[in-house]
PDBQT receptor file of N, H, CA, C and O in Angstrom, charges set to zero:
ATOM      1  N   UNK A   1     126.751 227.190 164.363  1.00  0.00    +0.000 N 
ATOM      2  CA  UNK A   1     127.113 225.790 164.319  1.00  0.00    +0.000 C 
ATOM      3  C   UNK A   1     128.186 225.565 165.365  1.00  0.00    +0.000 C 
ATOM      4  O   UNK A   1     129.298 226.035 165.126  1.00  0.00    +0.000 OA
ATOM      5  N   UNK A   2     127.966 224.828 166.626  1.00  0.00    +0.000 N 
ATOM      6  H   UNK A   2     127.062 224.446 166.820  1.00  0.00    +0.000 HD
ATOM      7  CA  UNK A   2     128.890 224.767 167.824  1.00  0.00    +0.000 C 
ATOM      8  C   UNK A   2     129.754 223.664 167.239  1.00  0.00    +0.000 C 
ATOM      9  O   UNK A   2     129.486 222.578 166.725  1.00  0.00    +0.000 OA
ATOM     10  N   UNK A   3     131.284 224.548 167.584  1.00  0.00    +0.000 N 
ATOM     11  H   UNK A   3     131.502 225.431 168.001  1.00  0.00    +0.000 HD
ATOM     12  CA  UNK A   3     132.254 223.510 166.968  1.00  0.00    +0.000 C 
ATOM     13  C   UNK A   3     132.742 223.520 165.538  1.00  0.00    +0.000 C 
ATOM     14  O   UNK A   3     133.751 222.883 165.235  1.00  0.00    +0.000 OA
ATOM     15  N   UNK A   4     132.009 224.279 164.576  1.00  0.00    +0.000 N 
ATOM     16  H   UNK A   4     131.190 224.797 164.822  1.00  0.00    +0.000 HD
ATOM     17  CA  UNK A   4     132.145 223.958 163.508  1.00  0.00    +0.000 C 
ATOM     18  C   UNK A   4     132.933 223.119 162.790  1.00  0.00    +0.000 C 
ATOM     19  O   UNK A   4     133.144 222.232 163.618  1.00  0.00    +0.000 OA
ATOM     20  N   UNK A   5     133.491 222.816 161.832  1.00  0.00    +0.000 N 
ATOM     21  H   UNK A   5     133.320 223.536 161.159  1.00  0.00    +0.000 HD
ATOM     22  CA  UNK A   5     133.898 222.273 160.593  1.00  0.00    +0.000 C 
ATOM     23  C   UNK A   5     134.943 221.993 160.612  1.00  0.00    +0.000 C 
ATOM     24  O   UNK A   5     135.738 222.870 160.950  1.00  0.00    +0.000 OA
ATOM     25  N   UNK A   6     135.407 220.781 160.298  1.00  0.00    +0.000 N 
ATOM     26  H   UNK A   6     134.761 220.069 160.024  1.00  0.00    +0.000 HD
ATOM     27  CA  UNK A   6     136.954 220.293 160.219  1.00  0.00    +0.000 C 
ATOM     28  C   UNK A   6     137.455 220.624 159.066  1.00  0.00    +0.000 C 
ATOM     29  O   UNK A   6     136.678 220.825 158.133  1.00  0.00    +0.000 OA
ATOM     30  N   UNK A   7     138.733 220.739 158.897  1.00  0.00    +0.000 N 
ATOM     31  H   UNK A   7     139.364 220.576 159.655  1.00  0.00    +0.000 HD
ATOM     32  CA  UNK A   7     139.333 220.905 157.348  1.00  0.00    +0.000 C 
ATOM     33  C   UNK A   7     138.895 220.226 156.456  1.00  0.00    +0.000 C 
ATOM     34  O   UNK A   7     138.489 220.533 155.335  1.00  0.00    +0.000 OA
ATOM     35  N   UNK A   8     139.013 218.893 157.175  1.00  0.00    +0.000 N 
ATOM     36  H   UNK A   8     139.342 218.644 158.086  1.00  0.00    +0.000 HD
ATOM     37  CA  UNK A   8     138.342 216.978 155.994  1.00  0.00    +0.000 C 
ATOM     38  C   UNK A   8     137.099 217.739 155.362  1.00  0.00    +0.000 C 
ATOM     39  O   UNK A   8     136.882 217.860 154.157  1.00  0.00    +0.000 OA
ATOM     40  N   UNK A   9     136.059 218.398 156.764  1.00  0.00    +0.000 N 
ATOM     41  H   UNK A   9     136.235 218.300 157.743  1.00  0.00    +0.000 HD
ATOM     42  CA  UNK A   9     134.557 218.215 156.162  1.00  0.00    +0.000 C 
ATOM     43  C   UNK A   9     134.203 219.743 155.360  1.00  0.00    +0.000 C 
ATOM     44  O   UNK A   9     133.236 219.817 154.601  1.00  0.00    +0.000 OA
ATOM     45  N   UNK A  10     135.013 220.813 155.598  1.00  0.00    +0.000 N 
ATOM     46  H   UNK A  10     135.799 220.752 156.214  1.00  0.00    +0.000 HD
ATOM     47  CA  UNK A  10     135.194 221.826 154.517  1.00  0.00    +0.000 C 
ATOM     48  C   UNK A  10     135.390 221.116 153.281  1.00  0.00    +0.000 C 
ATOM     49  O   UNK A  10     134.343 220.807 152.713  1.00  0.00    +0.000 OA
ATOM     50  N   UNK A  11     136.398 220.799 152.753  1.00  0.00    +0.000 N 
ATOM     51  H   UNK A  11     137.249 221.050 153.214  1.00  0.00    +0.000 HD
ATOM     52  CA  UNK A  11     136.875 220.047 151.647  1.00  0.00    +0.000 C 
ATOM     53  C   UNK A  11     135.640 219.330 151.184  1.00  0.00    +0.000 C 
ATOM     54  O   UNK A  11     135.001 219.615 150.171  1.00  0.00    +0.000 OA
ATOM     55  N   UNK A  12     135.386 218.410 151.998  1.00  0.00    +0.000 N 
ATOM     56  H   UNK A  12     135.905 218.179 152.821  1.00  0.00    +0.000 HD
ATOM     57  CA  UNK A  12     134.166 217.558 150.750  1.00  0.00    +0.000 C 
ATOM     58  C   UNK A  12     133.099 218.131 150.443  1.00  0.00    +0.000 C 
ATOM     59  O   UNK A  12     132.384 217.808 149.495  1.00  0.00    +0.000 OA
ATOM     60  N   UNK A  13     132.838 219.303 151.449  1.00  0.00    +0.000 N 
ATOM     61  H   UNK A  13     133.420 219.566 152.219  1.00  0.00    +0.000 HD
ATOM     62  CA  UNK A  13     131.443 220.038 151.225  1.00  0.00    +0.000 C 
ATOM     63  C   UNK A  13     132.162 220.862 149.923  1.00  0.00    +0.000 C 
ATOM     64  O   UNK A  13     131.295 221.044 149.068  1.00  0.00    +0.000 OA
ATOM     65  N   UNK A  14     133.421 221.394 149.523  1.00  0.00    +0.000 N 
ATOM     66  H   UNK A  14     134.125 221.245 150.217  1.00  0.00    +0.000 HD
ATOM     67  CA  UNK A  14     133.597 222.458 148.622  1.00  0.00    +0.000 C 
ATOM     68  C   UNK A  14     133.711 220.606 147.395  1.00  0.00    +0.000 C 
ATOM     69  O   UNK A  14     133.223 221.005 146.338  1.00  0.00    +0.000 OA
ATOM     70  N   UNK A  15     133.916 219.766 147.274  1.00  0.00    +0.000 N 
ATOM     71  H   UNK A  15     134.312 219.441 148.133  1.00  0.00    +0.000 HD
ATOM     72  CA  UNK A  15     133.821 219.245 146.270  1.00  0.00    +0.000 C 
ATOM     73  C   UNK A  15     132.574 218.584 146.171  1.00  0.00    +0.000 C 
ATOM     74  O   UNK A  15     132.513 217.839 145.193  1.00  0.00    +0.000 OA
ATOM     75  N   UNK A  16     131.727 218.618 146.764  1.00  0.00    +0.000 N 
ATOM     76  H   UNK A  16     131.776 219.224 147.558  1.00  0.00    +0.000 HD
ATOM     77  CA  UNK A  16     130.166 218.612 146.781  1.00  0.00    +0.000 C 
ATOM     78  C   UNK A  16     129.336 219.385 145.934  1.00  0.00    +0.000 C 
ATOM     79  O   UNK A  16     128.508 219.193 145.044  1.00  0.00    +0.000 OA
ATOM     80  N   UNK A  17     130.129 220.806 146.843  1.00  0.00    +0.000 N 
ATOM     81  H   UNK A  17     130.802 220.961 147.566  1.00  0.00    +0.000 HD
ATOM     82  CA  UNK A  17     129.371 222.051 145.899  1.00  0.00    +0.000 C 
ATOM     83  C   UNK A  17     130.124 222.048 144.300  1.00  0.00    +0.000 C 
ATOM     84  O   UNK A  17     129.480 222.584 143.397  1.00  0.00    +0.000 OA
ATOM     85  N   UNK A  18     131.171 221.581 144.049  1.00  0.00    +0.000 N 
ATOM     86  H   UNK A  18     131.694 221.146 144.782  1.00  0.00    +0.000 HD
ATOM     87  CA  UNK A  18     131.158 221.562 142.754  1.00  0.00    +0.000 C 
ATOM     88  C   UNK A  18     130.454 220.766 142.058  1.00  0.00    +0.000 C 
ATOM     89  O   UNK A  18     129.688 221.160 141.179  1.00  0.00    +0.000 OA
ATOM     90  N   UNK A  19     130.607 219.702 142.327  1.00  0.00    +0.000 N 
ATOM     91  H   UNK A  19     131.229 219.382 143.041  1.00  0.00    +0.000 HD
ATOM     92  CA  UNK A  19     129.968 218.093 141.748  1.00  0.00    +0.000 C 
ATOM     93  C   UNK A  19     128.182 218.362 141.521  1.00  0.00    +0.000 C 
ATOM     94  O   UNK A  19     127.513 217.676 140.748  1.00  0.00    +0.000 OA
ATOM     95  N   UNK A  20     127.566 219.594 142.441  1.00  0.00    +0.000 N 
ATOM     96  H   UNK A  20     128.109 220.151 143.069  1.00  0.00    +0.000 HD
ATOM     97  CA  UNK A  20     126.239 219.884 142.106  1.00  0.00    +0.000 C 
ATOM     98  C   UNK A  20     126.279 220.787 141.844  1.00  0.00    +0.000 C 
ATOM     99  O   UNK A  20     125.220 221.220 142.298  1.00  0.00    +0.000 OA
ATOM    100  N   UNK A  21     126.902 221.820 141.234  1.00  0.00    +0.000 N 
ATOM    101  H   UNK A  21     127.763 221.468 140.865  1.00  0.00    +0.000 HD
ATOM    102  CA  UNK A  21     126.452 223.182 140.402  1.00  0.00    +0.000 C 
ATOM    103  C   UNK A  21     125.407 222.775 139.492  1.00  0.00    +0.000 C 
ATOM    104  O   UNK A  21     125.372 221.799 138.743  1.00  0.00    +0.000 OA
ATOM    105  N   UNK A  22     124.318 223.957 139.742  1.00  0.00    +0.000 N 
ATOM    106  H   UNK A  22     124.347 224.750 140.351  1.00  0.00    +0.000 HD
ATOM    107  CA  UNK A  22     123.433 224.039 139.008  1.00  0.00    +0.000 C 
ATOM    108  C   UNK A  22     121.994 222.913 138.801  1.00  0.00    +0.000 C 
ATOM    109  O   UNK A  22     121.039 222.839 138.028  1.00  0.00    +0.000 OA
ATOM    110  N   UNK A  23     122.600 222.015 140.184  1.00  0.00    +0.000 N 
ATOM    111  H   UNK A  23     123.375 222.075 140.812  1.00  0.00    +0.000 HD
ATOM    112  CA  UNK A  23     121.311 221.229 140.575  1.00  0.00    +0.000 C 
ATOM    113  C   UNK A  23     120.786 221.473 142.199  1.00  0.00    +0.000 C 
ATOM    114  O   UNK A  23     121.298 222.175 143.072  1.00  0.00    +0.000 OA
ATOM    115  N   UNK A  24     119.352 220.464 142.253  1.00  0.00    +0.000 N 
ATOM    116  H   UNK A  24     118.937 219.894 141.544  1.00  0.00    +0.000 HD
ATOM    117  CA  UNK A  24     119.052 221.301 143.253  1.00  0.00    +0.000 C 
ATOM    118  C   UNK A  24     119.731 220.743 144.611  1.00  0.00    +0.000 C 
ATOM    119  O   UNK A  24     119.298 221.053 145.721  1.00  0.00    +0.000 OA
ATOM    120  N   UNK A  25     120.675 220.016 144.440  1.00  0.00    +0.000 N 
ATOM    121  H   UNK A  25     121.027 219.764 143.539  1.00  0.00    +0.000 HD
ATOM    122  CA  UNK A  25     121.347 219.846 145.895  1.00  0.00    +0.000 C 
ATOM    123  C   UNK A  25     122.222 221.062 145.882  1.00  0.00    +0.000 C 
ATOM    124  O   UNK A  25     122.614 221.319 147.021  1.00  0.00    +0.000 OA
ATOM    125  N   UNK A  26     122.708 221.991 144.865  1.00  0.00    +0.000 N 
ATOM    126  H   UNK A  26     122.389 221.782 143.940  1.00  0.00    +0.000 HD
ATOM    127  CA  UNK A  26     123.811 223.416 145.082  1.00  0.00    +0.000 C 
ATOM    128  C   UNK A  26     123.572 224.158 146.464  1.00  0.00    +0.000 C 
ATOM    129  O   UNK A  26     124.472 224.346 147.283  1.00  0.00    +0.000 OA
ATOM    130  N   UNK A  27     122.307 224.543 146.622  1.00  0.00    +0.000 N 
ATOM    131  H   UNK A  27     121.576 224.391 145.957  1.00  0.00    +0.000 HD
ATOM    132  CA  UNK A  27     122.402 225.694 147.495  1.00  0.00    +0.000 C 
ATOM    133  C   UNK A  27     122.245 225.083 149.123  1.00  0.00    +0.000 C 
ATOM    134  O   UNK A  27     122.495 225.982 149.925  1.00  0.00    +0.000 OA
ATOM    135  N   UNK A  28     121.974 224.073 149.636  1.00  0.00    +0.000 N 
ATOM    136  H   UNK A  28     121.771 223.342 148.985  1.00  0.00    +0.000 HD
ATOM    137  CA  UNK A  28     122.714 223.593 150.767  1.00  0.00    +0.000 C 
ATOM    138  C   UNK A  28     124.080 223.770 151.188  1.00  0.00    +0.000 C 
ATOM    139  O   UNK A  28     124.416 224.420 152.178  1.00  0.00    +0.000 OA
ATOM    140  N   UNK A  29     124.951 223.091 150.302  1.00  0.00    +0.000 N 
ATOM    141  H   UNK A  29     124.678 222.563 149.498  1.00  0.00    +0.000 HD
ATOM    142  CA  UNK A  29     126.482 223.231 150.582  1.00  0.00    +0.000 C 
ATOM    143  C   UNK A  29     126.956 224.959 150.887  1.00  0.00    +0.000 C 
ATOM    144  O   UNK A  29     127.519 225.110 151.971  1.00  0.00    +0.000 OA
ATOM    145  N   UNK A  30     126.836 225.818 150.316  1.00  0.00    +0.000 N 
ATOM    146  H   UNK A  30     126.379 225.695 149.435  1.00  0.00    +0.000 HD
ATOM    147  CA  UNK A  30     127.190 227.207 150.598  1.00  0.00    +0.000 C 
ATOM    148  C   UNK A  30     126.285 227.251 151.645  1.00  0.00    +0.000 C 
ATOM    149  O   UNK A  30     126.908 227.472 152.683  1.00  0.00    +0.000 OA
ATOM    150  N   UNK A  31     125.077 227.138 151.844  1.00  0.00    +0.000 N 
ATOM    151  H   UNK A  31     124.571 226.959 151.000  1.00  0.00    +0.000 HD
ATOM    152  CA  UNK A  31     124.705 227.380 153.043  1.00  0.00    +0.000 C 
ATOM    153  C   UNK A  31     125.978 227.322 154.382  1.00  0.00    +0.000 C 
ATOM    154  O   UNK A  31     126.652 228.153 154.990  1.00  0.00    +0.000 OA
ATOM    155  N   UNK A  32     125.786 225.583 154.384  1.00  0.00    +0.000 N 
ATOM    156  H   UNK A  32     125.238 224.908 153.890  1.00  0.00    +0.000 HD
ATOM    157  CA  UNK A  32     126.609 225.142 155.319  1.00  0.00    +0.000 C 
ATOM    158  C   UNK A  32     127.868 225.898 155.135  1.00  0.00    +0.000 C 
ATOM    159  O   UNK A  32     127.702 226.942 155.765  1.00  0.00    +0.000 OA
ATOM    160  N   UNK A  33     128.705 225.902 154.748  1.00  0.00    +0.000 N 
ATOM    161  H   UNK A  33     128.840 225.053 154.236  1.00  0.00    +0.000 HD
ATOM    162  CA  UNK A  33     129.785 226.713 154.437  1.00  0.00    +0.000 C 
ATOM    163  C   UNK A  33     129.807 228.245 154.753  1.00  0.00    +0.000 C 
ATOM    164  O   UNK A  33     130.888 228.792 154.972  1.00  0.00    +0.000 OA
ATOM    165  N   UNK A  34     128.759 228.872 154.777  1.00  0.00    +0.000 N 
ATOM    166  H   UNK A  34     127.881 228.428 154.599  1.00  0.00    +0.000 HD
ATOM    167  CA  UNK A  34     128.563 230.156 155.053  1.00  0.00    +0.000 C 
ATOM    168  C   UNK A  34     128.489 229.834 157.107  1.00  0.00    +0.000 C 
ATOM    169  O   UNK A  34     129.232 230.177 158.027  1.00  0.00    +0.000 OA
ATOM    170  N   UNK A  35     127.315 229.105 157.045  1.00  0.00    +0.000 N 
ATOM    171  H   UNK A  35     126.712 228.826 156.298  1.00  0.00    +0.000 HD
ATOM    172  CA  UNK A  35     127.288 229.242 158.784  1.00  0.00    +0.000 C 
ATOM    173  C   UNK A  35     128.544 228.817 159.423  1.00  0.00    +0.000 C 
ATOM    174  O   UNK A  35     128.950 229.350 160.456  1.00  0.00    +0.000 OA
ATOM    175  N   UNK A  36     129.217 227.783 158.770  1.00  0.00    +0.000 N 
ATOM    176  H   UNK A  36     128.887 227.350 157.931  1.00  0.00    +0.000 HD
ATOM    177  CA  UNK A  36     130.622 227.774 159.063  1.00  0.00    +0.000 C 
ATOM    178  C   UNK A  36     131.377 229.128 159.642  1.00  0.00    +0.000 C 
ATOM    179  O   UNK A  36     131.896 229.396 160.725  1.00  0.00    +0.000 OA
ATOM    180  N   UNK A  37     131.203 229.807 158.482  1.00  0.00    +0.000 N 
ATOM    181  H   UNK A  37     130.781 229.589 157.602  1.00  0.00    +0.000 HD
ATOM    182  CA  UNK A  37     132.208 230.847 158.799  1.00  0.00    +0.000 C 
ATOM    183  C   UNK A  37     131.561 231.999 159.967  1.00  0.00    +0.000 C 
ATOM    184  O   UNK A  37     132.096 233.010 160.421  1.00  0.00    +0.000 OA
ATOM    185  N   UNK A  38     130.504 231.542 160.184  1.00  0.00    +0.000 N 
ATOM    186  H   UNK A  38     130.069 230.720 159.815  1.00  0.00    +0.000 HD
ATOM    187  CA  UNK A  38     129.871 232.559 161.239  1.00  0.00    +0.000 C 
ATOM    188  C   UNK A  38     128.585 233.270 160.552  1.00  0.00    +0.000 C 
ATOM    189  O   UNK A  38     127.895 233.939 161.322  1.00  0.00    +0.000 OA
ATOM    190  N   UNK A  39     128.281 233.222 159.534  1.00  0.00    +0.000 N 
ATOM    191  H   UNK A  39     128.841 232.679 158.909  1.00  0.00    +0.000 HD
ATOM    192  CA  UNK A  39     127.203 234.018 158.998  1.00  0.00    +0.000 C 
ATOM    193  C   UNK A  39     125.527 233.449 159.599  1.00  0.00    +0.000 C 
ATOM    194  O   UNK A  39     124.935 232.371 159.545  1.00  0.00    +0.000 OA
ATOM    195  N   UNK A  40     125.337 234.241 159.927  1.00  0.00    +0.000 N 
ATOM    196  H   UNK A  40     125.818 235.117 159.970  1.00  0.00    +0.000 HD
ATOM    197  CA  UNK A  40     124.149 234.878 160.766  1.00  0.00    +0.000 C 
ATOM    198  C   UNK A  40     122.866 233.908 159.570  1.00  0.00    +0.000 C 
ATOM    199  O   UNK A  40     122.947 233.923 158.342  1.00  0.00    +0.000 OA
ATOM    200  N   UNK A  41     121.813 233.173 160.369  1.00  0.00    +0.000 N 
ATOM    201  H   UNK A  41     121.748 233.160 161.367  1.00  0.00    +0.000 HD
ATOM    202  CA  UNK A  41     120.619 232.651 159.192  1.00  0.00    +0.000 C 
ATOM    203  C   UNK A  41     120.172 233.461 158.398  1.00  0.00    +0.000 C 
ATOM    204  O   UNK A  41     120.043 233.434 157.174  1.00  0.00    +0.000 OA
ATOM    205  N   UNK A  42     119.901 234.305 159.271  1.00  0.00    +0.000 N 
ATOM    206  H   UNK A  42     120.006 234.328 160.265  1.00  0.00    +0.000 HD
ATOM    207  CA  UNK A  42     119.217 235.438 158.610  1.00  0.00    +0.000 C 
ATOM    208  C   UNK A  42     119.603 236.154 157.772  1.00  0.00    +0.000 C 
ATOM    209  O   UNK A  42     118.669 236.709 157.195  1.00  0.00    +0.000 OA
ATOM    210  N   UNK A  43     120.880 236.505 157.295  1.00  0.00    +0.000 N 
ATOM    211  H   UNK A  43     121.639 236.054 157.764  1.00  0.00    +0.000 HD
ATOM    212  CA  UNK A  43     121.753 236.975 156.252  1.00  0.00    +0.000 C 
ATOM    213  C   UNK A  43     121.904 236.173 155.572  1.00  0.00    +0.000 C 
ATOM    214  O   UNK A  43     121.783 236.688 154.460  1.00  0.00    +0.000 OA
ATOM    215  N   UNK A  44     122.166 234.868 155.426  1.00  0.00    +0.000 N 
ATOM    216  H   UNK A  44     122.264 234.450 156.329  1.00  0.00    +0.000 HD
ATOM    217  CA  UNK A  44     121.741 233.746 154.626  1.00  0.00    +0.000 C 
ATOM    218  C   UNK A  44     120.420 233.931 153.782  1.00  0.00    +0.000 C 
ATOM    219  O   UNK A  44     120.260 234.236 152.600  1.00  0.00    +0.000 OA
ATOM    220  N   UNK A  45     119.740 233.710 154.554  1.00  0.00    +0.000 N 
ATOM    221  H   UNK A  45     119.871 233.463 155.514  1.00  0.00    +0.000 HD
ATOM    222  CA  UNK A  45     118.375 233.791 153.880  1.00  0.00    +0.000 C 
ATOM    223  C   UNK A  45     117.818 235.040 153.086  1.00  0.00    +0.000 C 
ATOM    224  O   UNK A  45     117.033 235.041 152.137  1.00  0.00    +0.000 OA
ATOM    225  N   UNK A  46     118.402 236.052 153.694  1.00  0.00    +0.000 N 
ATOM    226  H   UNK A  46     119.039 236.051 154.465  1.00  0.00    +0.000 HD
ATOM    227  CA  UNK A  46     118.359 237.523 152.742  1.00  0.00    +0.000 C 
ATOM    228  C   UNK A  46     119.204 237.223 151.518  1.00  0.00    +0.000 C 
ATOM    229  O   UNK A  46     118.562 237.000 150.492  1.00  0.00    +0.000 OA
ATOM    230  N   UNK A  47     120.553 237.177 151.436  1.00  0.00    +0.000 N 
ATOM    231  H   UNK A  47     121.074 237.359 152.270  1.00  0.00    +0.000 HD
ATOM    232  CA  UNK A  47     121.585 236.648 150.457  1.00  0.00    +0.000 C 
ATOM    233  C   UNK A  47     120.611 235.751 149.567  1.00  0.00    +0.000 C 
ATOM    234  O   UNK A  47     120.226 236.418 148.606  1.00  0.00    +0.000 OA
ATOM    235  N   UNK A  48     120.189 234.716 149.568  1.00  0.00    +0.000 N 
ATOM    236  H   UNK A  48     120.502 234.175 150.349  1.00  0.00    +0.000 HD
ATOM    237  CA  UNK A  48     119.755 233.647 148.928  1.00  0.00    +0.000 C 
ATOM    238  C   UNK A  48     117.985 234.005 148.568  1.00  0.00    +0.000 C 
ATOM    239  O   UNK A  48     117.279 233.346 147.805  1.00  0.00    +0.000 OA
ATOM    240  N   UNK A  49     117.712 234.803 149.087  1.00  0.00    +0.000 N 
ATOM    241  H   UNK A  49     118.285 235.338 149.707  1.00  0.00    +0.000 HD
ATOM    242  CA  UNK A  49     115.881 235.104 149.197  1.00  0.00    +0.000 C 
ATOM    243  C   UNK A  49     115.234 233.953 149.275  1.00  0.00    +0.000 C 
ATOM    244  O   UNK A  49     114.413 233.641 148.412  1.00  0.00    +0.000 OA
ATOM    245  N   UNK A  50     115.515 233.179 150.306  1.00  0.00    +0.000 N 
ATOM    246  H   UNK A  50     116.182 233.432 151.006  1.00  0.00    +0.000 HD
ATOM    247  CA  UNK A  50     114.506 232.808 150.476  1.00  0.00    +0.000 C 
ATOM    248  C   UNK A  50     113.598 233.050 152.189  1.00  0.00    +0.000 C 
ATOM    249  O   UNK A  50     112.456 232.619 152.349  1.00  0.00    +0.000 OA
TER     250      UNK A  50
């Protein structure tokens, strides 16, 4: 993700991912949040199986 993530847009994505635990918008937000931090798709997608 070129550029990544502002502090603001960390934050709402982590109160996002709370506000949808356990529905099916959850596993987007960690996504995003993971490529944030540099994690590779493909380790994503292993992590998560899909």
């Amino acid at each position: 993700m070129e550029g990544g993530l502002s502090d603001s847009e960390r934050q709402l994505l982590r109160q996002a991912q709370s506000a949808c635990r356990g529905k099916a918008g959850y596993v987007p937000v960690p996504v995003l949040l993971m490529l944030d931090r540099g994690r590779a798709v493909a380790a994503i997608a292993e992590d998560l199986a899909v």
